[in-house]
Structures are given as C-alpha cells and as structure tokens.
FIZA-356092 format. One record per residue (C-alpha): chain; x, y, z. Coordinates in Angstrom, 1 decimal, decimal comma. Each point is the difference from the previous one (the first is absolute). Layout:
   kette        X        Y        Z
       A        X        Y        Z
...
% end
This chain:
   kette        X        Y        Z
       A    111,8     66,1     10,5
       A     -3,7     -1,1      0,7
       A     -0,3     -3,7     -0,6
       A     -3,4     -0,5     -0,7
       A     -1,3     -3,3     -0,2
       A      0,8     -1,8     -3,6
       A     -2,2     -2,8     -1,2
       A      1,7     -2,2     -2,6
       A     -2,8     -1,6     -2,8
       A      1,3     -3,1     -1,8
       A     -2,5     -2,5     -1,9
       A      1,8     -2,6     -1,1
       A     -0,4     -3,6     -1,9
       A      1,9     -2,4     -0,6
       A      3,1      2,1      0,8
       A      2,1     -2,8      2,0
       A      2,7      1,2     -2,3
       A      0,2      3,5      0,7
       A     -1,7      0,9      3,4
       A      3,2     -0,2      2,2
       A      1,9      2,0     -2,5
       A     -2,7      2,5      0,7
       A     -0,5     -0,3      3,7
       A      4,1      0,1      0,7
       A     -0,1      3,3     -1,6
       A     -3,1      1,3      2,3
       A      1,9     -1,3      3,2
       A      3,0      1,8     -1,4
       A     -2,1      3,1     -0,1
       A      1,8      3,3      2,1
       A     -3,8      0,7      1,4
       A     -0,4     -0,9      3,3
       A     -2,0     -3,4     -0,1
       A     -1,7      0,5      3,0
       A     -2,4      2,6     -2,1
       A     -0,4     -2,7     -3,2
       A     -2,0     -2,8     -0,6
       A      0,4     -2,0     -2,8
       A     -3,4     -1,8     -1,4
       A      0,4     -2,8     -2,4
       A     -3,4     -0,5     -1,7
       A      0,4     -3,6     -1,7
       A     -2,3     -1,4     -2,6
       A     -0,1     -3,5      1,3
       A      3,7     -0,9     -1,1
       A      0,9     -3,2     -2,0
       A      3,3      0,4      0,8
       A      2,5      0,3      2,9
       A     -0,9      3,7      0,7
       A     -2,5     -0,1      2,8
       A      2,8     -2,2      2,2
       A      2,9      2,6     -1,0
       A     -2,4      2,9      1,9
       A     -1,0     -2,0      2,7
       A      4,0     -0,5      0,9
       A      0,7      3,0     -0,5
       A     -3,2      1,4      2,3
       A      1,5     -2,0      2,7
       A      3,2      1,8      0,3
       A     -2,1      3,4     -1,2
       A     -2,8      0,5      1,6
       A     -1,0      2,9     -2,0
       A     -0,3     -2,0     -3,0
       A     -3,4     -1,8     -0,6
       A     -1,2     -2,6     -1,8
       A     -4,1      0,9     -1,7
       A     -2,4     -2,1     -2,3
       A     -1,0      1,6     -3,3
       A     -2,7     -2,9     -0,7
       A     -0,9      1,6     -3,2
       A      4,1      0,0     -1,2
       A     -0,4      3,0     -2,1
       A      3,0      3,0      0,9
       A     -3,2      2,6      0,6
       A     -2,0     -2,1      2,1
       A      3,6     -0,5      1,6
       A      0,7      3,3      0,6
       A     -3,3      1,2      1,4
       A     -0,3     -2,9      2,7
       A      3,7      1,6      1,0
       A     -1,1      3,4      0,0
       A     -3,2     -0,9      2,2
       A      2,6     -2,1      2,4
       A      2,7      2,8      0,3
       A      0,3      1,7      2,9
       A      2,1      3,2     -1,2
       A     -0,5      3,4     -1,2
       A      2,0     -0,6     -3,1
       A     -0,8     -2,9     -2,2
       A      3,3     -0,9     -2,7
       A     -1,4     -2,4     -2,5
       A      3,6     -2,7     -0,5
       A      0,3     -2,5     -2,8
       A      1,3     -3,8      1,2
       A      1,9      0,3     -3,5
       A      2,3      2,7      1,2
       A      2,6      1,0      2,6
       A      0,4      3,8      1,5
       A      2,9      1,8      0,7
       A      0,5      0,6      3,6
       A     -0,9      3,8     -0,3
       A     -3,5     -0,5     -1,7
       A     -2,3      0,0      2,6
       A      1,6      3,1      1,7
       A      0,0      1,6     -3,1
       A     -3,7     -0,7     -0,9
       A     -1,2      1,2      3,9
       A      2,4      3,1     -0,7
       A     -1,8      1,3     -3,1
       A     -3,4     -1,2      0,9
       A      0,3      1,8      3,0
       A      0,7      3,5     -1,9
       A     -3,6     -0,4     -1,7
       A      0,9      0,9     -3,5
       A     -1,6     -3,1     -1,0
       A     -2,7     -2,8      1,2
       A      2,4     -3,0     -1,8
       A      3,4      0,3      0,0
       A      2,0     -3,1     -1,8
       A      3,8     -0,4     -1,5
       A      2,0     -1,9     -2,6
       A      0,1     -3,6     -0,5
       A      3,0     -1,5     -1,3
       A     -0,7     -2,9     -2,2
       A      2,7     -2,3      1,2
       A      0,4     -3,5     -1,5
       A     -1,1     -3,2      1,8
       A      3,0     -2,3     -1,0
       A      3,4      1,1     -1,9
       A     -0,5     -1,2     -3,4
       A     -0,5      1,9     -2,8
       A     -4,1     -0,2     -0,3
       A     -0,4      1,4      3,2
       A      2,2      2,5     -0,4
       A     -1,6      1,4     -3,3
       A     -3,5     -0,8      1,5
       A      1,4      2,7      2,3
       A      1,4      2,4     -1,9
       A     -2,7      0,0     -2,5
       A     -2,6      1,3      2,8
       A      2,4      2,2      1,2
       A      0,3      1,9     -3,8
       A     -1,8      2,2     -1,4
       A     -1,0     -1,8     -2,9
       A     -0,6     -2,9      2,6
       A     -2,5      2,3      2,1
       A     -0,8      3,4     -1,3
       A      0,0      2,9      1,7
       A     -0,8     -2,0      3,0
       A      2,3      2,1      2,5
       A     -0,2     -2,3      2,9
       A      1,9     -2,9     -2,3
       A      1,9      2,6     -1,9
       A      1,0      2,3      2,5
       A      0,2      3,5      0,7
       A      2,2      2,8      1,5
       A     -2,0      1,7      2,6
       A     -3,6      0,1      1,5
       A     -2,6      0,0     -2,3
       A     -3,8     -0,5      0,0
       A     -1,4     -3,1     -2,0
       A     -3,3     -2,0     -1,0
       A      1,7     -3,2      2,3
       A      2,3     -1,4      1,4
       A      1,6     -3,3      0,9
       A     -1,8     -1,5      3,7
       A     -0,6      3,1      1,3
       A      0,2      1,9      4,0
       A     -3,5      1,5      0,5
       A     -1,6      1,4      3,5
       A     -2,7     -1,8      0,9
       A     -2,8      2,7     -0,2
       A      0,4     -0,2     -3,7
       A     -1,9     -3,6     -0,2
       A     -2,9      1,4      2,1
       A     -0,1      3,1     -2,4
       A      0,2     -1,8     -3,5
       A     -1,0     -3,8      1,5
       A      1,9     -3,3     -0,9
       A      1,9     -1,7     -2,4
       A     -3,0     -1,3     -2,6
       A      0,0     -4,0      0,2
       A     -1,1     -0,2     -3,2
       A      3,2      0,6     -1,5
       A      2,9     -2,8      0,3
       A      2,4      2,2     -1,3
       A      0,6      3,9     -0,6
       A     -2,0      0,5      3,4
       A      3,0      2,5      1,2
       A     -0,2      2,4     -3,4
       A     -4,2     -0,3      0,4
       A      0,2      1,1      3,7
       A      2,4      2,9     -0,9
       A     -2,4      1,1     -3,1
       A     -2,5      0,3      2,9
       A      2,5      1,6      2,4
       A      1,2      2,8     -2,5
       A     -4,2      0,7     -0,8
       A     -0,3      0,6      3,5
       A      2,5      2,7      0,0
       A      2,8     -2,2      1,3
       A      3,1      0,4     -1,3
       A      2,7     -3,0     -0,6
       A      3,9      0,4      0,7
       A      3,3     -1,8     -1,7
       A      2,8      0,5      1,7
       A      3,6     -1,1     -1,3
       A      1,4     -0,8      4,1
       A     -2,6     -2,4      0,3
       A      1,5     -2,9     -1,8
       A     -1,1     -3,9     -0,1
       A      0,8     -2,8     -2,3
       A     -1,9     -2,5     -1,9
       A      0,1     -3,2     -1,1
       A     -2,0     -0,8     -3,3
       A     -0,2     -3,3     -2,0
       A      3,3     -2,0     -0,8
       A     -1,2     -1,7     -3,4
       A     -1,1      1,6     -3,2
       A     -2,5     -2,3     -0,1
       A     -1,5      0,7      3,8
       A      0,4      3,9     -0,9
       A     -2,3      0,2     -3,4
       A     -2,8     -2,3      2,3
       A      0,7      2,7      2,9
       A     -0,4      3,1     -2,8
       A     -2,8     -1,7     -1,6
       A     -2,3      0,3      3,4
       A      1,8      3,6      1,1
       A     -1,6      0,6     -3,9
       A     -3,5     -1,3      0,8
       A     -0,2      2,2      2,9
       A      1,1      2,9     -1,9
       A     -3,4     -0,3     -1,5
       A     -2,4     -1,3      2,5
       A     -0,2      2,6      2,1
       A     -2,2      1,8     -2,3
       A     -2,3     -2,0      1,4
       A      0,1      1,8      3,2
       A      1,4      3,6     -0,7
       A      0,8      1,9     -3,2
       A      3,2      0,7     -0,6
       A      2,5     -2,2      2,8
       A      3,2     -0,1     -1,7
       A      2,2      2,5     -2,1
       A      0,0      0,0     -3,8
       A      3,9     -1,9      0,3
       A     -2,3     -3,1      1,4
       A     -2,2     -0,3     -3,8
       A      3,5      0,6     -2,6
       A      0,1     -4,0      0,3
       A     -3,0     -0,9     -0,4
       A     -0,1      2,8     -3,6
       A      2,9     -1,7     -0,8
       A     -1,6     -3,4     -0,1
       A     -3,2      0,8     -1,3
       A      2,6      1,6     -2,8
       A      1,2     -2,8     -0,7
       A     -3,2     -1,9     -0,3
       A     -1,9      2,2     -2,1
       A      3,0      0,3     -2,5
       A      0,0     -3,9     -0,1
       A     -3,3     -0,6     -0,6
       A      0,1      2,4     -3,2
       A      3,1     -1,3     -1,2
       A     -2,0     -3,2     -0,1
       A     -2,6      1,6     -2,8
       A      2,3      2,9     -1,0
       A      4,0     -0,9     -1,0
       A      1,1      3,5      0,4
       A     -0,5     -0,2      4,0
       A      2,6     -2,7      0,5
       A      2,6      3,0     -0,9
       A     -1,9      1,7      2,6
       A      0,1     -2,8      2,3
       A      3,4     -0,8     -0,3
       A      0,9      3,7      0,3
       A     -1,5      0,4      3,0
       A      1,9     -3,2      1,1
       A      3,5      1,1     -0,5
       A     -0,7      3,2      1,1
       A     -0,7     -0,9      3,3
       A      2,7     -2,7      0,0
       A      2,4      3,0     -1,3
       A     -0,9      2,2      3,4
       A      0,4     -2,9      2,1
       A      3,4     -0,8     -1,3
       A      0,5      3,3      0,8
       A     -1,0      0,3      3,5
       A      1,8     -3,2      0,4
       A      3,2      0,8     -1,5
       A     -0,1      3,2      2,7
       A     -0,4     -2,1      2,5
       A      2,1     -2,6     -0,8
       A      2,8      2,4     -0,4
       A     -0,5      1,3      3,4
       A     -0,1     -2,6      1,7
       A      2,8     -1,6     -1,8
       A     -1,2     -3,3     -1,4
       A     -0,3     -0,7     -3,3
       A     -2,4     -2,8      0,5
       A     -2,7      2,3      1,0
       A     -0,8      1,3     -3,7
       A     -0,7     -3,3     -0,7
       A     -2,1     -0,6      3,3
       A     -1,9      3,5      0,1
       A     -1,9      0,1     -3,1
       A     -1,6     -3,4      1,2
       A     -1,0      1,3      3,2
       A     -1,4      3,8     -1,6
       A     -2,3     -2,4     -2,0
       A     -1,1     -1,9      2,8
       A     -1,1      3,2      2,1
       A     -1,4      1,6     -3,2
       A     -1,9     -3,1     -1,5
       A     -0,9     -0,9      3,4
       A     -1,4      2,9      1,2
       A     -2,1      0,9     -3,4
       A     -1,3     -3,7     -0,1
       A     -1,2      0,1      3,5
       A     -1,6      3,7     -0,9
       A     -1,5     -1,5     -2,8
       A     -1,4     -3,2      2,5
       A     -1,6      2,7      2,1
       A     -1,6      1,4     -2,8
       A     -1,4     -2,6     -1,3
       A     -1,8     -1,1      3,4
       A     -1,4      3,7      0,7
       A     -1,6     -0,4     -3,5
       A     -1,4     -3,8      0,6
       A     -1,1      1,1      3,4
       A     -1,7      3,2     -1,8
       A     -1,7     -2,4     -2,4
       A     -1,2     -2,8      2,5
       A     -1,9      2,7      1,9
       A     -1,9      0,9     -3,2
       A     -0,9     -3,4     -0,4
% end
C-alpha cells in the first residue's frame, strides 16, 4: 500500500483530562508514523493540557503543540489545516480515542474517490463506571437519544450521509470549497459539509471506521452541553439556510409545545389536559425506550436513570434552539433600530 502523508487536526481546550487517552490511541495507530503528523491546535488551555502534549512531543516528534489565540474549535481547525504538511487532512476530537485500524481505513476509502469526506462510528463510551455516565452513554447511542443520526446509531455497510463524526478529507477540498467559517463556535463540521455536498462533493460513513466518545458524566453538565449544541442548531441560519437535518429542530417543536400549551392553559382550563397529555405521553415513550434498554443491558436501575437523561437531551437541546432563536430575532430587530 501507498502511505501517503496523513495530517492529524486536533483543537483542543481544556482537555487535560482526555488528551492522552486520545494521543495513546494515535501512537497506537497501524499506519506508519513516519507519514503522520499530529497537530494539536490549543485555545490557550486553563488546564494541564498544553504540558500533557509538550511531553508527549518530546518522545513524538511528529506530534505538535499550536496556539489557537481566538479558542474557538473552527479557528482551531483552520490554523491546523494551514500548518499541515500532508495531502490528507483527518479532523480528530481530544474527547475521543480511535481504534488502531482507523486511520488506515479512512486513507483506504479516501483513496478509492467515491467520496471527498469519509468518516465512521463513534461509540459513546462512559467517562466513569457509575450509572449516570453509563445512561448519559447509552442515551446518545439510541435512537430515541439521537435520531436517525447513523454515525451514533450505527449502520451495516457503506452508506452516503449529510455528516459525519471528525471527518478524513483530502486537502484539495479546502482550497475548492474554502475553510471552516469562524463565525460559528459550534456545528462548523455539518456547515462545512452543507458547502461540501453544494459543491458536488459527496460525504462517506463507513461502519470499519470506528472511534469512541466520551460525552458528559452528570445530568446536570449534559442538559448545559445540549442547551449550547441546541443554540447552534439555530444560529447558523445566520450564515447559511438550511445547516442541520430536520431530527436537529423535533426538540426545539417539542418545547415550544410545551410552552404554547402552557401559556393557554393559563387563560383557557381545557389546555392543562392538553398539557399534561403531552407530558405523559412523552414520559410514556421514554419509559419505553428505557425499559428496552434497560432490559438489554440488564440493569434494572436504568429505567429509573434513562427517562432523566431523555429529558435532559430533549429539554436541553429545544431550550438552547429556542436561545438561538430568540437572538437571531433581537439581532434582526436592533438592526432596524
């Protein structure tokens, strides 16, 4: 096989936690590692991360410490991708590990030109052992938890999709379509691929190329994290018109829902049936969904944990659609004014 030179992308922040985990599994990568390099793009760490790369760019040379001075993931990833020195560009999250086989298997099906973006599965794996993480898990690994969102979900062969997880692109595609856009903290990879797939490109999920995530350990820490991945469900509408799939807005109906239901149960009694309705109705599904998975996975404890965790990626997600909303329309209005 034709090695051709590999250039790992990785903005990070605050990730003191999590970057070895992520490094050990590039250095434990079957490519040969004199054709990789490994940038680490930081945004100014608070934490122990910059040291962790700096000892491990000692003993690796190919791994490389970067400064992302504006700390946002796409300013991050550009300054890598204007640094990199390879042919092939793999975009890496410091929140993940990679199974040994995944950057072979991304060069091997990049190579074949069926695609312009070729990206796996990412097993959600839980941070610690107790049972929060572990439904935290599990919930963005269900369907219920994610949708038809095949790259969490999983699929049985080869198929072509609107994004996927990180992401193994050749490096003439960012000189054909330009940049990750730096006005976007978040959702920059699904914007760049709406762009890709208007070009003509097309984008690749393949079931061999597997890597695992780590999400948030706390309920708590999960609904914050949903509430921003919400927001920027909606503000790229700012930018483009139509970034995400229709499974990204069910939330934020769901809230809104809710809302409007409770407002007019406030002047009209009859909509507190309504209201409540809706309520155990959605409480009914999830019960459902957890008692599946709790079944499978054979703990009991989960039906209790699940429904908890359902409602903090649902609510979540719609309130943070609904935040985004609400400051496209104040921005909207301001500029009238």
């Amino acid at each position: 096989m034709n090695y051709p030179i590999v250039s790992i992308i990785i903005p990070c922040f605050n990730e003191g936690n999590f970057i070895a985990k992520c490094l050990d599994s590039i250095i434990a990568q079957d490519y040969p590692k004199d054709k990789i390099e490994v940038l680490v793009i930081d945004g100014m760490s608070e934490d122990k991360t910059r040291e962790v790369v700096k000892e491990y760019s000692l003993k690796h040379p190919f791994i490389k410490l970067l400064e992302n001075p504006k700390k946002i993931t796409s300013s991050g990833l550009n300054i890598g991708i204007k640094a990199s020195s390879g042919d092939i560009i793999v975009r890496m999250d410091a929140h993940a590990r990679y199974r040994e086989d995944y950057l072979s298997k991304c060069v091997e099906y990049i190579k074949k030109g069926e695609a312009d973006n070729v990206g796996g599965i990412t097993r959600t794996v839980p941070v610690f052992e107790d049972l929060v993480s572990k439904a935290v898990a599990l919930c963005l690994n269900s369907v219920f938890g994610s949708g038809n969102s095949y790259f969490r979900t999983g699929t049985d062969k080869p198929m072509y999709v609107d994004t996927v997880f990180g992401g193994c692109y050749k490096k003439e595609v960012f000189k054909k379509i330009g940049l990750f856009n730096e006005n976007m903290a978040r959702s920059q990879d699904i914007e760049l691929n709406l762009r890709l797939k208007k070009a003509g490109g097309k984008i690749l999920l393949v079931p061999e190329i597997i890597s695992y995530y780590y999400p948030k350990s706390s309920i708590k820490d999960f609904f914050w994290h949903n509430v921003g991945d919400g927001a920027w469900a909606i503000l790229p509408l700012k930018f483009t018109k139509a970034p995400l799939r229709i499974r990204h807005y069910i939330p934020l109906l769901f809230v809104l829902s809710l809302l409007s239901i409770f407002i007019l149960s406030l002047f009209i009694p009859f909509f507190w049936i309504v209201f409540f309705s809706l309520l155990v109705l959605y409480f009914l599904i999830s019960v459902y969904f957890s008692l599946k998975i709790s079944i499978r996975e054979r703990n009991i404890l989960l039906l209790f944990v699940m429904p908890m965790v359902f409602s903090a990626r649902h609510l979540g997600y719609g309130t943070g659609s609904l935040i985004g909303i609400s400051k496209i329309l104040w921005k909207k209005e301001s500029k009238k004014k």
